[in-house]
C-alpha distance (Angstrom), angle and dihedral (degrees) to the residues before:
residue distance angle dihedral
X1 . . .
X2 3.50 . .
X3 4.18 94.6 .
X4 3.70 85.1 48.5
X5 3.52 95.7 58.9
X6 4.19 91.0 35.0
X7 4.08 89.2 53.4
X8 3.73 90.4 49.2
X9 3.67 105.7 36.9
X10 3.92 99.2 35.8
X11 3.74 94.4 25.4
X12 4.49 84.2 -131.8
X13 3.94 111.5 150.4
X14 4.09 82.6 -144.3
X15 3.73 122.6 30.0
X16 3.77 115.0 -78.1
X17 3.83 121.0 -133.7
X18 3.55 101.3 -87.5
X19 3.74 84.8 57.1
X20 3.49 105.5 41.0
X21 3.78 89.2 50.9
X22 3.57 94.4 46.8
X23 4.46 83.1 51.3
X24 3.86 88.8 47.3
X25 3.94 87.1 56.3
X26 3.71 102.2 45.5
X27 4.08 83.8 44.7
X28 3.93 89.9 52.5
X29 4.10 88.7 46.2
X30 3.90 93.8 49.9
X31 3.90 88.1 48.0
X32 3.52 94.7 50.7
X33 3.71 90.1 41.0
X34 4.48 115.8 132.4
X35 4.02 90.3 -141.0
X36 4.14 96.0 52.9
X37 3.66 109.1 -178.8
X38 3.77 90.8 -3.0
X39 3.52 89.5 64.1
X40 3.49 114.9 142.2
X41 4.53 129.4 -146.9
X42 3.74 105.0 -75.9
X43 3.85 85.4 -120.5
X44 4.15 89.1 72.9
X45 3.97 93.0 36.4
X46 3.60 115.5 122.7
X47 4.19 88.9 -161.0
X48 3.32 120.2 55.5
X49 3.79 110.0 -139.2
X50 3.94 98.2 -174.5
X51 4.13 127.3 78.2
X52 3.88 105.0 -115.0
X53 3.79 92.5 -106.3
X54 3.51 93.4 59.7
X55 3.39 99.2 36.8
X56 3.87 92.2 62.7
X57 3.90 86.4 49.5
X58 4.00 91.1 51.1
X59 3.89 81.6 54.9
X60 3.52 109.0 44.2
X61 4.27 83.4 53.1
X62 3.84 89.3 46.9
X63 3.73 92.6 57.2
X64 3.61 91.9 44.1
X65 3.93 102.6 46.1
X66 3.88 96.9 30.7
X67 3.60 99.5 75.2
X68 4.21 91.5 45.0
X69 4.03 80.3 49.1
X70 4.00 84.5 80.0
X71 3.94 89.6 60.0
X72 4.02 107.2 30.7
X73 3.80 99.0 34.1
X74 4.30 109.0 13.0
X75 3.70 95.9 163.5
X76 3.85 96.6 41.7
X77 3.70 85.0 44.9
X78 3.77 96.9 46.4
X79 3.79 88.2 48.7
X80 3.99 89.7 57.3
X81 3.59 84.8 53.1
X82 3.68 101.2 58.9
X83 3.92 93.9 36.7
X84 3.93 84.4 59.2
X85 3.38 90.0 72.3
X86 3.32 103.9 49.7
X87 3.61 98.0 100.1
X88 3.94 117.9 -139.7
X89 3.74 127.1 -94.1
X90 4.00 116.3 -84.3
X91 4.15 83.5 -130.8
X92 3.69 125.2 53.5
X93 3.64 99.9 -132.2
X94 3.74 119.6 -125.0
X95 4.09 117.7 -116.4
X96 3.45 110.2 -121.9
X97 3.99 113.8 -127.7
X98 3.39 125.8 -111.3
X99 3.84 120.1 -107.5
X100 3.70 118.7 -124.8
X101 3.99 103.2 -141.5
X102 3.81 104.0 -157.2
């Protein structure tokens, strides 16, 4: 989503540094995220992993390059659809600690 937007707002063949920066964040947040691989859309999240700045600017991109989704990307799109609603677990789940092997 993020080099659709780039390509047609800043007319960049790759992602410029405002938008690879702003990729390298959300990647960070979804690594770091409590629910893992049960993570649901950030619409039905009850925490809100993302400073307010950048949240807005994950946003404005989303409403941008989630309707050309449909045409470039249909299946990855379609797939976003149905995991939206999936709604989010009742418990936040714990992260397990890593284990120190000696």
């Amino acid at each position: 989503m993020i080099a659709i937007y780039c390509r047609d707002h800043h007319h960049a063949h790759a992602p410029c540094e405002q938008c690879a920066g702003l990729e390298a964040y959300a990647l960070e947040r979804i690594d770091k995220c409590v629910y893992g691989a049960e993570k649901p859309t950030c619409v039905n999240c009850p925490i809100h992993c993302y400073k307010r700045d950048r949240r807005e600017a994950v946003r404005e991109v989303m409403r941008y390059a989630g309707p050309r989704m449909l045409r470039r990307h249909p299946i990855l799109a379609l797939m976003h659809l149905i995991d939206g609603r999936r709604p989010a677990l009742a418990e936040i789940p714990r992260r397990k600690a890593h284990r120190v092997l000696a």
